[in-house]
PyMOL Python script that loads the backbone (N, CA, C, O; Angstrom):
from pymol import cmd

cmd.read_pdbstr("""\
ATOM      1  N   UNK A   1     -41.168  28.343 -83.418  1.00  0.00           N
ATOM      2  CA  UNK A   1     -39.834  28.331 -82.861  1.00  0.00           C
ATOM      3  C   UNK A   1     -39.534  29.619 -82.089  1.00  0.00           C
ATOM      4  O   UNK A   1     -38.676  29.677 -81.208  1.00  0.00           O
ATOM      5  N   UNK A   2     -40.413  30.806 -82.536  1.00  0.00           N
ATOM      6  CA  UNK A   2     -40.054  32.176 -81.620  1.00  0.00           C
ATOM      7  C   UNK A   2     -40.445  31.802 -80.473  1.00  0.00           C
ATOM      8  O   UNK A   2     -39.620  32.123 -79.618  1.00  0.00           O
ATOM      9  N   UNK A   3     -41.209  31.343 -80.121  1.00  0.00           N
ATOM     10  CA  UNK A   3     -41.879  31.260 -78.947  1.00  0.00           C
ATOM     11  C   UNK A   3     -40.965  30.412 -77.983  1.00  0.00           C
ATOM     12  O   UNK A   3     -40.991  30.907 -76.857  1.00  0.00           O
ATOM     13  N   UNK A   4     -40.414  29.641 -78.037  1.00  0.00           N
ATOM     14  CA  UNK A   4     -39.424  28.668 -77.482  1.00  0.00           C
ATOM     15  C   UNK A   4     -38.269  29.373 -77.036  1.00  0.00           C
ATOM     16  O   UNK A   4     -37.822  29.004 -75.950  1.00  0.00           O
ATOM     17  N   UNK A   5     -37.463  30.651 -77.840  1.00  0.00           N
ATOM     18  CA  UNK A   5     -36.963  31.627 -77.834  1.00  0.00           C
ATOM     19  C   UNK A   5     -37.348  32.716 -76.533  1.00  0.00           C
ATOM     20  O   UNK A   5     -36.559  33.232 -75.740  1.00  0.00           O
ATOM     21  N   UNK A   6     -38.768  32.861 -76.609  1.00  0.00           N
ATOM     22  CA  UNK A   6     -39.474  33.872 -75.383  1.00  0.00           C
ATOM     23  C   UNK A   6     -39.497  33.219 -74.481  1.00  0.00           C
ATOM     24  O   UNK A   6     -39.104  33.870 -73.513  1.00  0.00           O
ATOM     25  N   UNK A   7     -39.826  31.941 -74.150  1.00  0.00           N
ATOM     26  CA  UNK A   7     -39.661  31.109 -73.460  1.00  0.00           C
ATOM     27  C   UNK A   7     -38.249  30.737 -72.223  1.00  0.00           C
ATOM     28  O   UNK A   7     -38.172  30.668 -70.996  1.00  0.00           O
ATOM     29  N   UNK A   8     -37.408  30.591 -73.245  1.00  0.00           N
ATOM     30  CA  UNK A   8     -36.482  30.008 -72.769  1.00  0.00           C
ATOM     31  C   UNK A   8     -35.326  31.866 -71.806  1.00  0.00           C
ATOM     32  O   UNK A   8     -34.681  31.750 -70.764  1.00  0.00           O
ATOM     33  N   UNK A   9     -35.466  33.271 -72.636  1.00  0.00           N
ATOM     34  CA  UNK A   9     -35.347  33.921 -72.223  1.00  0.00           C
ATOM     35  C   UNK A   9     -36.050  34.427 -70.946  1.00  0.00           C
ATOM     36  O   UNK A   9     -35.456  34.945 -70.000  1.00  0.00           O
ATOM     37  N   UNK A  10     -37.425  34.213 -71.027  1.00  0.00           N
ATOM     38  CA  UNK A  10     -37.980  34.528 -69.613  1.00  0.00           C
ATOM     39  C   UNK A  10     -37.860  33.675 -68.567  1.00  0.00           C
ATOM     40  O   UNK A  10     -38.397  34.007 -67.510  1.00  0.00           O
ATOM     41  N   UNK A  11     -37.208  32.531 -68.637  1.00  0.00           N
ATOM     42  CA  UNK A  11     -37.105  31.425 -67.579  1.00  0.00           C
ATOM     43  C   UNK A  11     -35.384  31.623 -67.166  1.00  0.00           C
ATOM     44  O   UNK A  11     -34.953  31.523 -66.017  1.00  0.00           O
ATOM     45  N   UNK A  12     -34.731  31.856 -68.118  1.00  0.00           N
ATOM     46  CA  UNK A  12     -32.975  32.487 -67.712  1.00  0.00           C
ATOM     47  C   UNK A  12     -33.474  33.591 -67.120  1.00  0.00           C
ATOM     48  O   UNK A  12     -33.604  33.357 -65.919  1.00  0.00           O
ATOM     49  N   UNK A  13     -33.898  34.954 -67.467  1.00  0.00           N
ATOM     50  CA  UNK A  13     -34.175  35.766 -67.187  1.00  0.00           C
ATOM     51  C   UNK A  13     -34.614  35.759 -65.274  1.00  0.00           C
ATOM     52  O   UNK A  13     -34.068  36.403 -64.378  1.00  0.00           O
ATOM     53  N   UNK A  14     -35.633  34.896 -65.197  1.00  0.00           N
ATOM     54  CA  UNK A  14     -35.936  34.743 -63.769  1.00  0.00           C
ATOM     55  C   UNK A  14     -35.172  34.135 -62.603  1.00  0.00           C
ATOM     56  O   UNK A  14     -35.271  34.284 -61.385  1.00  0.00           O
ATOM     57  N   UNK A  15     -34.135  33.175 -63.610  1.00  0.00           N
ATOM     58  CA  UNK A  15     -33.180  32.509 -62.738  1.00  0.00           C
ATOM     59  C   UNK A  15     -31.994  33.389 -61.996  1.00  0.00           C
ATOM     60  O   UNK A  15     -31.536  33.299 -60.857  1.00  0.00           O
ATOM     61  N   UNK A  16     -31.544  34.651 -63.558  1.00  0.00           N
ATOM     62  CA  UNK A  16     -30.337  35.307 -63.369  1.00  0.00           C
ATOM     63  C   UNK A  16     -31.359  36.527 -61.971  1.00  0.00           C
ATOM     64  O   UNK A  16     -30.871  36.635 -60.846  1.00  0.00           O
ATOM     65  N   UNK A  17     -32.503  37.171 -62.278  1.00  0.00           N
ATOM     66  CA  UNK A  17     -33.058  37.471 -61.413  1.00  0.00           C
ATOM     67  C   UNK A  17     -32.708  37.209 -59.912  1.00  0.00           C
ATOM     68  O   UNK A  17     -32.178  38.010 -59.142  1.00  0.00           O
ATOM     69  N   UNK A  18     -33.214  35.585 -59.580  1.00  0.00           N
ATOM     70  CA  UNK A  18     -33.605  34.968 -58.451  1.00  0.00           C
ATOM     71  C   UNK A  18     -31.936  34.725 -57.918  1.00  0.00           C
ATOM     72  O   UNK A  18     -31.585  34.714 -56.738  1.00  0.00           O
ATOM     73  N   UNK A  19     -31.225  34.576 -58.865  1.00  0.00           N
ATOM     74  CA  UNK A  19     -29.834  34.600 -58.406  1.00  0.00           C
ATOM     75  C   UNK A  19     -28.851  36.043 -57.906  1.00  0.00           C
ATOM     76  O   UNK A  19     -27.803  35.926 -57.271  1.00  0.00           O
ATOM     77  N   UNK A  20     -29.373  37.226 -58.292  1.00  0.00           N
ATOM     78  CA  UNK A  20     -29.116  38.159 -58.019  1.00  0.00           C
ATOM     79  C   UNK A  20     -29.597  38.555 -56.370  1.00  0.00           C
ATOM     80  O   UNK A  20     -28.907  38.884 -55.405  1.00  0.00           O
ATOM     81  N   UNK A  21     -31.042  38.372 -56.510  1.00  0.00           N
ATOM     82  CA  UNK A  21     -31.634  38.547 -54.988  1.00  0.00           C
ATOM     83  C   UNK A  21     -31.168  37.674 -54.120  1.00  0.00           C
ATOM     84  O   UNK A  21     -31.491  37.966 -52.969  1.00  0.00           O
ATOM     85  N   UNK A  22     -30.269  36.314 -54.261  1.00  0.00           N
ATOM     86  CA  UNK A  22     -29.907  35.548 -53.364  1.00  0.00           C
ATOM     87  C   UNK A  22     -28.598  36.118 -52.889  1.00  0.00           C
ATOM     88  O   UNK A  22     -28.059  35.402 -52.044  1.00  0.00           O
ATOM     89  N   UNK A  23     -28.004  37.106 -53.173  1.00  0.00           N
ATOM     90  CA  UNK A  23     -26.022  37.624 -52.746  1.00  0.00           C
ATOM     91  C   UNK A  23     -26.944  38.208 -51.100  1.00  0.00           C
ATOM     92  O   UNK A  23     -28.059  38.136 -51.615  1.00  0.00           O
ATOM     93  N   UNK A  24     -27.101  38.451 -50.358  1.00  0.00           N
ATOM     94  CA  UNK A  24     -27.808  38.772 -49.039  1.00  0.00           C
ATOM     95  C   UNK A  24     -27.540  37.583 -48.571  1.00  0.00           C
ATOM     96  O   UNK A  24     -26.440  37.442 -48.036  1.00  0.00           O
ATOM     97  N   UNK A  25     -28.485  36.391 -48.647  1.00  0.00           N
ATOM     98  CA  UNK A  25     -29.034  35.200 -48.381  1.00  0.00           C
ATOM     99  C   UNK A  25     -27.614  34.509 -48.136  1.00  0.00           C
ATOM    100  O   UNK A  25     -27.335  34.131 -46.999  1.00  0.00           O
ATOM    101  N   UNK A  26     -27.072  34.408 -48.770  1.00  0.00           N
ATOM    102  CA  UNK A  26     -25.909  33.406 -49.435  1.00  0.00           C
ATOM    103  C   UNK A  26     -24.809  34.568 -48.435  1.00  0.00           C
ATOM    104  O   UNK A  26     -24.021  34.164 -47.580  1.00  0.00           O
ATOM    105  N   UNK A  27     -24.959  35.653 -48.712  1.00  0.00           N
ATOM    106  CA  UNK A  27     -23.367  36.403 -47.862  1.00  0.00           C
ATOM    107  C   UNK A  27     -23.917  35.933 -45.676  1.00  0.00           C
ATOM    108  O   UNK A  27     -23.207  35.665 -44.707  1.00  0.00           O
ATOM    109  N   UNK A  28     -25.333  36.059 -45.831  1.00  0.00           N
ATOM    110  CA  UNK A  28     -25.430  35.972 -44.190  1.00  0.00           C
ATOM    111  C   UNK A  28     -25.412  34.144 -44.391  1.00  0.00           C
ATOM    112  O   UNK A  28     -24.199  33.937 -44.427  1.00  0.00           O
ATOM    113  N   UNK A  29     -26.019  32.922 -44.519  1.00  0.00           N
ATOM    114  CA  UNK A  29     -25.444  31.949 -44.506  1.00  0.00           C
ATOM    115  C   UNK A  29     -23.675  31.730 -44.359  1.00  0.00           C
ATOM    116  O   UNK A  29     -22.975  31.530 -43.367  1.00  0.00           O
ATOM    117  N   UNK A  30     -23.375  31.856 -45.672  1.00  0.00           N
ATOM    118  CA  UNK A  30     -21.798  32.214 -45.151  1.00  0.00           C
ATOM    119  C   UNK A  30     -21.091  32.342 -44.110  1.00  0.00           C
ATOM    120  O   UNK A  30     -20.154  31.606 -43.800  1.00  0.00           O
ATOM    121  N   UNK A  31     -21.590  33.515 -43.353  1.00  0.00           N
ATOM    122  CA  UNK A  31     -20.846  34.656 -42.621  1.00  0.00           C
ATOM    123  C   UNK A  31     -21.732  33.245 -41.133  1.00  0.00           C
ATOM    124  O   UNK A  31     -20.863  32.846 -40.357  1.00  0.00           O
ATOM    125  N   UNK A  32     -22.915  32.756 -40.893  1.00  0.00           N
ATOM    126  CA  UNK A  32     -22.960  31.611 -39.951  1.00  0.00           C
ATOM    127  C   UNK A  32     -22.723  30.422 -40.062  1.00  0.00           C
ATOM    128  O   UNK A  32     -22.975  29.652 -39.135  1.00  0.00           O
ATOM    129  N   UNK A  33     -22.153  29.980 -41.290  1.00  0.00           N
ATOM    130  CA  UNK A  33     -21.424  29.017 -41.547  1.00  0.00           C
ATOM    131  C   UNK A  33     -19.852  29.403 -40.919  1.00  0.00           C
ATOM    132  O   UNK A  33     -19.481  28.606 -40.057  1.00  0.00           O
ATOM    133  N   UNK A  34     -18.943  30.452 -41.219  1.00  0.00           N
ATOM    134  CA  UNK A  34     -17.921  30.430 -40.954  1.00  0.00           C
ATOM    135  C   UNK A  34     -17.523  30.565 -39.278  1.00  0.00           C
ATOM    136  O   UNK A  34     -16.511  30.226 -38.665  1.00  0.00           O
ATOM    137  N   UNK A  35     -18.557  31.095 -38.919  1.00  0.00           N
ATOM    138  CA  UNK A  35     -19.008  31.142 -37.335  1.00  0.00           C
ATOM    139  C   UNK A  35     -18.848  29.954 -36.873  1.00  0.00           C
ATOM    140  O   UNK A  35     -18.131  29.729 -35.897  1.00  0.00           O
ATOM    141  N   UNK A  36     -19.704  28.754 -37.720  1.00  0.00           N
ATOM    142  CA  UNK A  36     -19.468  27.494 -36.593  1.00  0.00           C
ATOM    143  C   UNK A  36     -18.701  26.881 -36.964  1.00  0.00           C
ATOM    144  O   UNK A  36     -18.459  25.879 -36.292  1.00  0.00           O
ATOM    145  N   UNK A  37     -17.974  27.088 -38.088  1.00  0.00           N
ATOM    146  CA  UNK A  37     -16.898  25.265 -38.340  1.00  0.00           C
ATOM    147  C   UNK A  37     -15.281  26.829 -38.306  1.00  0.00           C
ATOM    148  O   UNK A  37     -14.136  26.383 -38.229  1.00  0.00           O
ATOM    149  N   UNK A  38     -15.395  27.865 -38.347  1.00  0.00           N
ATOM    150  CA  UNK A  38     -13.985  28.462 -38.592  1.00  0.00           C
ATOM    151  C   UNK A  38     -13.275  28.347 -39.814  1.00  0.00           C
ATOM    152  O   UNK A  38     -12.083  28.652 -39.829  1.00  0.00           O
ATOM    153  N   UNK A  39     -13.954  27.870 -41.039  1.00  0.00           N
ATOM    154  CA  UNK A  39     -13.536  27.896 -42.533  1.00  0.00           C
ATOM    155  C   UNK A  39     -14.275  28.488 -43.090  1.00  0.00           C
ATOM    156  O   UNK A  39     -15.406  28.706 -42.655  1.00  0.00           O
ATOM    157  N   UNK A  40     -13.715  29.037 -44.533  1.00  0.00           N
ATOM    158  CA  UNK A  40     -15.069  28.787 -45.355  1.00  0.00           C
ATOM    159  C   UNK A  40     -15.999  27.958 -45.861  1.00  0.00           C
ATOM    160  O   UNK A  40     -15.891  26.751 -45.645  1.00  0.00           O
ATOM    161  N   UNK A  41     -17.100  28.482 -46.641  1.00  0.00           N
ATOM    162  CA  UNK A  41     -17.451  26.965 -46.702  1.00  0.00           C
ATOM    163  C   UNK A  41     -17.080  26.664 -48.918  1.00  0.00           C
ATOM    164  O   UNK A  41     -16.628  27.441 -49.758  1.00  0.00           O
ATOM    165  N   UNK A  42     -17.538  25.287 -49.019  1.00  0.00           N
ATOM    166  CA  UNK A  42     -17.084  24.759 -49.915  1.00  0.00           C
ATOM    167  C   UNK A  42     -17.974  25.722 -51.306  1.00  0.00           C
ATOM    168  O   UNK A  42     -18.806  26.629 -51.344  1.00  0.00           O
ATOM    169  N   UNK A  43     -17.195  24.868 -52.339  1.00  0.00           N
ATOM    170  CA  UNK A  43     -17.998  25.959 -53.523  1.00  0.00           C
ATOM    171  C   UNK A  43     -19.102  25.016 -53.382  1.00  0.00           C
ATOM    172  O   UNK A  43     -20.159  25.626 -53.220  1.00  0.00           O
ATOM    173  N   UNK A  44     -19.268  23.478 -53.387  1.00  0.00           N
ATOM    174  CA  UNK A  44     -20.237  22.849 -53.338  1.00  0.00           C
ATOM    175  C   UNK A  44     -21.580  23.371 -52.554  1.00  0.00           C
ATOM    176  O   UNK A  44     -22.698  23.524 -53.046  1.00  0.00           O
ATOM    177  N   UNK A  45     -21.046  23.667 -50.808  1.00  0.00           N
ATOM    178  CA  UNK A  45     -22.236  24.112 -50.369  1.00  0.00           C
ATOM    179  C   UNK A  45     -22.851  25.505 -50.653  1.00  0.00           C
ATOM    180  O   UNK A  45     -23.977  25.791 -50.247  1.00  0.00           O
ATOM    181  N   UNK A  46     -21.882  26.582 -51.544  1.00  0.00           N
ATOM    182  CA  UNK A  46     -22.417  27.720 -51.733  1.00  0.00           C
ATOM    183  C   UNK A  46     -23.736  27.257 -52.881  1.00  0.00           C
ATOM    184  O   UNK A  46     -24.905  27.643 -52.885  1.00  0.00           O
ATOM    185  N   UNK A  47     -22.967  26.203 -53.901  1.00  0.00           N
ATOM    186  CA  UNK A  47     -23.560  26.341 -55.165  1.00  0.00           C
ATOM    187  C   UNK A  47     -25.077  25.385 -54.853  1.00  0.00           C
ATOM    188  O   UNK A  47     -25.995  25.268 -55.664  1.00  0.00           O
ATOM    189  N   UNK A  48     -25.045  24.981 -53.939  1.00  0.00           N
ATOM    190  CA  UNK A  48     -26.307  23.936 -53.002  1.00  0.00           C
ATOM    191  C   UNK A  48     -27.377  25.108 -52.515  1.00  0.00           C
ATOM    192  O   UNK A  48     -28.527  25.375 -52.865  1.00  0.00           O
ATOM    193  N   UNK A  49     -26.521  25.646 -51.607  1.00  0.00           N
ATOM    194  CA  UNK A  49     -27.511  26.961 -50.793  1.00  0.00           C
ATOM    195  C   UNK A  49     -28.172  28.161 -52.175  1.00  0.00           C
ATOM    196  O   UNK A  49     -29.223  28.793 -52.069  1.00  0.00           O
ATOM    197  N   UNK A  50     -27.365  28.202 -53.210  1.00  0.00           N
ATOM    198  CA  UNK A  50     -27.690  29.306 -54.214  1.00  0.00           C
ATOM    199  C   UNK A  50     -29.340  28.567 -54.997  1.00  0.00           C
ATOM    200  O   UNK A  50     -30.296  29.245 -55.375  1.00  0.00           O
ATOM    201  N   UNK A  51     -29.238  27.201 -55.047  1.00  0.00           N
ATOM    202  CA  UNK A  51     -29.920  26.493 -55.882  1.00  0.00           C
ATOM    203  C   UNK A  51     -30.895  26.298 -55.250  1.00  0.00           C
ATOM    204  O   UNK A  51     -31.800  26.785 -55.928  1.00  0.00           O
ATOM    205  N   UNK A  52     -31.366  25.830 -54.239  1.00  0.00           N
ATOM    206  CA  UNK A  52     -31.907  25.846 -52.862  1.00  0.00           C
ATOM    207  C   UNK A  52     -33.019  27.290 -52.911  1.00  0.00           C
ATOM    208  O   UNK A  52     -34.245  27.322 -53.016  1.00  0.00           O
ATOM    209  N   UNK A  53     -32.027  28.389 -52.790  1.00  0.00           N
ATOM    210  CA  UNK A  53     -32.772  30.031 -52.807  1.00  0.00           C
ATOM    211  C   UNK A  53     -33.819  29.987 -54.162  1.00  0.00           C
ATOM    212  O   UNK A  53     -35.036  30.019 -53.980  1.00  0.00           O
ATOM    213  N   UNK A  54     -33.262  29.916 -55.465  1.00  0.00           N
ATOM    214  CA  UNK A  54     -33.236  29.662 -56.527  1.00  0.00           C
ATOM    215  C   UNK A  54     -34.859  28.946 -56.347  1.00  0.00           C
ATOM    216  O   UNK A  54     -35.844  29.644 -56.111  1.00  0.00           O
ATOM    217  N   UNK A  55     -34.902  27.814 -56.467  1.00  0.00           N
ATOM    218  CA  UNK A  55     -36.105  27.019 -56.678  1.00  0.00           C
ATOM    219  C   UNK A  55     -36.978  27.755 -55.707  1.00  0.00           C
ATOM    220  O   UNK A  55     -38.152  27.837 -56.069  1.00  0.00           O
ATOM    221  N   UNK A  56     -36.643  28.374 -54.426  1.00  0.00           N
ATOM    222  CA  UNK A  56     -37.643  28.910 -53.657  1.00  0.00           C
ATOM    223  C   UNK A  56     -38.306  29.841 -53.637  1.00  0.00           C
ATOM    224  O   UNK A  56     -39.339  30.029 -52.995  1.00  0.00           O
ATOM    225  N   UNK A  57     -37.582  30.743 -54.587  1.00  0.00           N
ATOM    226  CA  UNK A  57     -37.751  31.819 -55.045  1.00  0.00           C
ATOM    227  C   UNK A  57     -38.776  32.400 -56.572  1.00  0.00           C
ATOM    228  O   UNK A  57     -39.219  33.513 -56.854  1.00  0.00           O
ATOM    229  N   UNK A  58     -38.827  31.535 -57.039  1.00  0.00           N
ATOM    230  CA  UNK A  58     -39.158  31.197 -58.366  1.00  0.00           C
ATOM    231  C   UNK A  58     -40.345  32.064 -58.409  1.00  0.00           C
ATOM    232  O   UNK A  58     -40.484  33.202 -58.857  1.00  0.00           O
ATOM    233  N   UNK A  59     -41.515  30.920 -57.594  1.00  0.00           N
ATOM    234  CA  UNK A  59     -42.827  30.602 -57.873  1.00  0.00           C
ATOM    235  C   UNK A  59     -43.312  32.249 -57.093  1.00  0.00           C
ATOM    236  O   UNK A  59     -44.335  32.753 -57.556  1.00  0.00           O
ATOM    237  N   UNK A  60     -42.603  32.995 -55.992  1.00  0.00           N
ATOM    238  CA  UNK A  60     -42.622  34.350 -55.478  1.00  0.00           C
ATOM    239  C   UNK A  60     -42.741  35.045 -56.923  1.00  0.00           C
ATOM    240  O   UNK A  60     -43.724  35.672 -57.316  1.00  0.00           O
ATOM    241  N   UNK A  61     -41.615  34.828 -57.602  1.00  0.00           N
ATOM    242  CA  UNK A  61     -41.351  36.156 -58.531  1.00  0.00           C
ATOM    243  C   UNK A  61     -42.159  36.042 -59.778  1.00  0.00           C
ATOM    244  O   UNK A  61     -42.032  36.870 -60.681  1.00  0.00           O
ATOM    245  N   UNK A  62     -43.012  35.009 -59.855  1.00  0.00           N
ATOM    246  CA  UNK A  62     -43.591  35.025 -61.052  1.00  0.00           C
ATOM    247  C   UNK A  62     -45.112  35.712 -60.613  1.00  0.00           C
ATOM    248  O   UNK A  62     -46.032  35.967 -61.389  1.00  0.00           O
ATOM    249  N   UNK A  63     -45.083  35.929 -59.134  1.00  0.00           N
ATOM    250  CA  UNK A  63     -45.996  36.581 -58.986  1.00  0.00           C
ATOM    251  C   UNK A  63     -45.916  38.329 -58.996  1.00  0.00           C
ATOM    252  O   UNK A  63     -46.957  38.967 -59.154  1.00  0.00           O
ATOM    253  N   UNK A  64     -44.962  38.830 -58.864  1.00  0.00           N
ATOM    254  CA  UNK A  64     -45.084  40.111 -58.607  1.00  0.00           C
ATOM    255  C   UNK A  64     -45.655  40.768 -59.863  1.00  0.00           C
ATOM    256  O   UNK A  64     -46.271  39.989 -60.590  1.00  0.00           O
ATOM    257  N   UNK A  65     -45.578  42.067 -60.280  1.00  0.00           N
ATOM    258  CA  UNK A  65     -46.729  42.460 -61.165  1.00  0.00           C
ATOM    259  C   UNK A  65     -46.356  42.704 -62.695  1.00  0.00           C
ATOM    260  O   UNK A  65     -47.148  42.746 -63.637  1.00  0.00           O
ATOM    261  N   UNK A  66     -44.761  42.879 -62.735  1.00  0.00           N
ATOM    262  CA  UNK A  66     -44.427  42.508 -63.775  1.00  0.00           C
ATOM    263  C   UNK A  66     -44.143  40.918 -64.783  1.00  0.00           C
ATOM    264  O   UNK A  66     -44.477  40.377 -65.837  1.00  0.00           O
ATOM    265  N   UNK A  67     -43.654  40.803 -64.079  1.00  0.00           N
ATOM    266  CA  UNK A  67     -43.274  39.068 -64.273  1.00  0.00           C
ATOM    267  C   UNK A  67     -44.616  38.499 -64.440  1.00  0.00           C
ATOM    268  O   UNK A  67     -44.768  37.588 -65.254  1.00  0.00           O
ATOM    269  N   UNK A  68     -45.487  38.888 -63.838  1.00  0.00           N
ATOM    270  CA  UNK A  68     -47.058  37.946 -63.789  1.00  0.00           C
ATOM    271  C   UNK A  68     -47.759  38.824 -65.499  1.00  0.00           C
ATOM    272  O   UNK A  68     -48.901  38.488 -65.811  1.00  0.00           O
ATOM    273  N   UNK A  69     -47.386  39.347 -65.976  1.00  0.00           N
ATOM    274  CA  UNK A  69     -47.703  40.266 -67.262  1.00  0.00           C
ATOM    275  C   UNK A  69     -47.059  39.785 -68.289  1.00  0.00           C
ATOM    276  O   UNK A  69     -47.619  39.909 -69.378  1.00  0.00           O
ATOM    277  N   UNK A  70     -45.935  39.216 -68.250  1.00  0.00           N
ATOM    278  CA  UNK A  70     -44.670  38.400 -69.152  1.00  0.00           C
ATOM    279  C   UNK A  70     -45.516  36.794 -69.068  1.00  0.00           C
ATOM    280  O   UNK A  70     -46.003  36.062 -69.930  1.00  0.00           O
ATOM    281  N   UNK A  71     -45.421  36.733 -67.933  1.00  0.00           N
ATOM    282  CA  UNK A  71     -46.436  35.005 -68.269  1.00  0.00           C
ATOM    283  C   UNK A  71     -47.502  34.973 -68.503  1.00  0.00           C
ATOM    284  O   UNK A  71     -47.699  34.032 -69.271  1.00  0.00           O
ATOM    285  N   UNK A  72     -48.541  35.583 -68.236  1.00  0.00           N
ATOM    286  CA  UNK A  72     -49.870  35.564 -68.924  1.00  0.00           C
ATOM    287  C   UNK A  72     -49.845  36.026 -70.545  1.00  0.00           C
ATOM    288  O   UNK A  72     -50.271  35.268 -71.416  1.00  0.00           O
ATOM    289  N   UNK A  73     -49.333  37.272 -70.825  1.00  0.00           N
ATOM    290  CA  UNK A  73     -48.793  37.615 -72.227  1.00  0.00           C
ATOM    291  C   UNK A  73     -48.109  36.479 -73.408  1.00  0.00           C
ATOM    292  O   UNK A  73     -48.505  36.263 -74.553  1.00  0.00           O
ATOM    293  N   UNK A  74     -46.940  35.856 -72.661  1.00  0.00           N
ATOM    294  CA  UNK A  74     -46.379  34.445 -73.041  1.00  0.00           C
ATOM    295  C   UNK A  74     -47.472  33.766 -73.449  1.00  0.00           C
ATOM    296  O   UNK A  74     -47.950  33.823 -74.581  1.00  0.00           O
ATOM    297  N   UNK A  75     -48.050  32.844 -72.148  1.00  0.00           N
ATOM    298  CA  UNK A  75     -48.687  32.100 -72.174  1.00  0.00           C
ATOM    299  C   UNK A  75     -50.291  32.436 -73.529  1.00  0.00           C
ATOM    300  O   UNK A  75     -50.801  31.596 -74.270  1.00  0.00           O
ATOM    301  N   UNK A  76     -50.601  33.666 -73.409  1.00  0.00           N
ATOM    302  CA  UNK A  76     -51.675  33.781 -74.411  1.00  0.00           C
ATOM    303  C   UNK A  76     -50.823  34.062 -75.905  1.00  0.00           C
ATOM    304  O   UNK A  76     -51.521  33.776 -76.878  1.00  0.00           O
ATOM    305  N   UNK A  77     -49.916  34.395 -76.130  1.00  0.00           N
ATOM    306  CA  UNK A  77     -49.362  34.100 -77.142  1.00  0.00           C
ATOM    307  C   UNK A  77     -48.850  33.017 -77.414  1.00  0.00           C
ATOM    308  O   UNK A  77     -48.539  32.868 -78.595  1.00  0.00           O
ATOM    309  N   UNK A  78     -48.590  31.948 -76.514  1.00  0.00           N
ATOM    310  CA  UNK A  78     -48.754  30.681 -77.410  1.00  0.00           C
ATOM    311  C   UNK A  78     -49.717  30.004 -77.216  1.00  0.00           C
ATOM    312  O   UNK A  78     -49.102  28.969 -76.957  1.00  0.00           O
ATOM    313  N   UNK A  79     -50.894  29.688 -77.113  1.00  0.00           N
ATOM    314  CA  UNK A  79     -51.960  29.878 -77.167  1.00  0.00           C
ATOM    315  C   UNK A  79     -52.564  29.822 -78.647  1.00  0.00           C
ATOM    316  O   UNK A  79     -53.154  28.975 -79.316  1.00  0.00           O
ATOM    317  N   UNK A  80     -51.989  31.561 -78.892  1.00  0.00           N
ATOM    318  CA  UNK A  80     -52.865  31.925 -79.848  1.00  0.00           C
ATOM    319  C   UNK A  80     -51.754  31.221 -81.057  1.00  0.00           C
ATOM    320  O   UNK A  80     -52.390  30.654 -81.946  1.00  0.00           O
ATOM    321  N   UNK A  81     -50.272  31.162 -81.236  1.00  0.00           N
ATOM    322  CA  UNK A  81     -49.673  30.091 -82.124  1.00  0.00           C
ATOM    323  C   UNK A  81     -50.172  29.013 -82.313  1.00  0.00           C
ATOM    324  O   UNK A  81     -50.769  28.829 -83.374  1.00  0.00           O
ATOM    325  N   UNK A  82     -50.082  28.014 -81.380  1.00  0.00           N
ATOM    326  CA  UNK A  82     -50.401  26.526 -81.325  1.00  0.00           C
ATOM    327  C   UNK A  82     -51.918  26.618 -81.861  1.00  0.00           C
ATOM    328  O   UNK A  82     -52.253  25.598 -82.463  1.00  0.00           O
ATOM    329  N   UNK A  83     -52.751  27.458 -81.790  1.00  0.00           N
ATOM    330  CA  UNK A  83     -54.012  27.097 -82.579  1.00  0.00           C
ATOM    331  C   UNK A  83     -54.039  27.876 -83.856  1.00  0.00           C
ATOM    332  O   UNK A  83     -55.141  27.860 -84.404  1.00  0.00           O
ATOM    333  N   UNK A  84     -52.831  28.749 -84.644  1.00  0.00           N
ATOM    334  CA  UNK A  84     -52.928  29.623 -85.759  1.00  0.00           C
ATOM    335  C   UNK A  84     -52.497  28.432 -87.104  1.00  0.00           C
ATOM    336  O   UNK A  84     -51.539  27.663 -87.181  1.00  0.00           O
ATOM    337  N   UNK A  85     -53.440  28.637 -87.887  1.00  0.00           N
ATOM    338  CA  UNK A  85     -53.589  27.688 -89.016  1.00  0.00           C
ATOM    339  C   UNK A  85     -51.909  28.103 -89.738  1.00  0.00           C
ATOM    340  O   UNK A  85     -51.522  27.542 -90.763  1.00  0.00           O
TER     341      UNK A  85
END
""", "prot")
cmd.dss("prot")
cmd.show_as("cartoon", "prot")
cmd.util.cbc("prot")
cmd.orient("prot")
């Protein structure tokens, strides 16, 4: 059950991450969204464009050199659970 725990923290963890690096992304969208229609835009399309960044972002950050040390580490620790008598 710990492991589900490490799990589930390193996958929030990457989201709140990937959601942090998207305020750039999301403020210049915005700022050419309000350019062409003269409103803002909806919470719908912010929370679309955030989710959008989000999934695209993911599979990047699990590569950089920390994050890639948390999943291999993870991953060989459960591993070594699922086969511990």
């Amino acid at each position: 059950m710990s492991m589900l725990y490490y799990w589930l923290a390193f996958c929030l963890g990457m989201v709140f991450y990937a959601a942090y690096l998207s305020q750039s992304f999301l403020l210049a969208q915005g700022m050419i969204y309000m350019k062409e229609t003269d409103r803002s835009p909806s919470l719908l399309w912010l929370f679309t464009r955030l989710l959008g960044f989000i999934l695209r972002t993911i599979p990047s950050l699990l590569m950089r050199p920390i994050p890639l040390i948390l999943w291999v580490l993870g991953l060989g620790l459960t591993v070594q659970y699922s086969f511990a008598p």
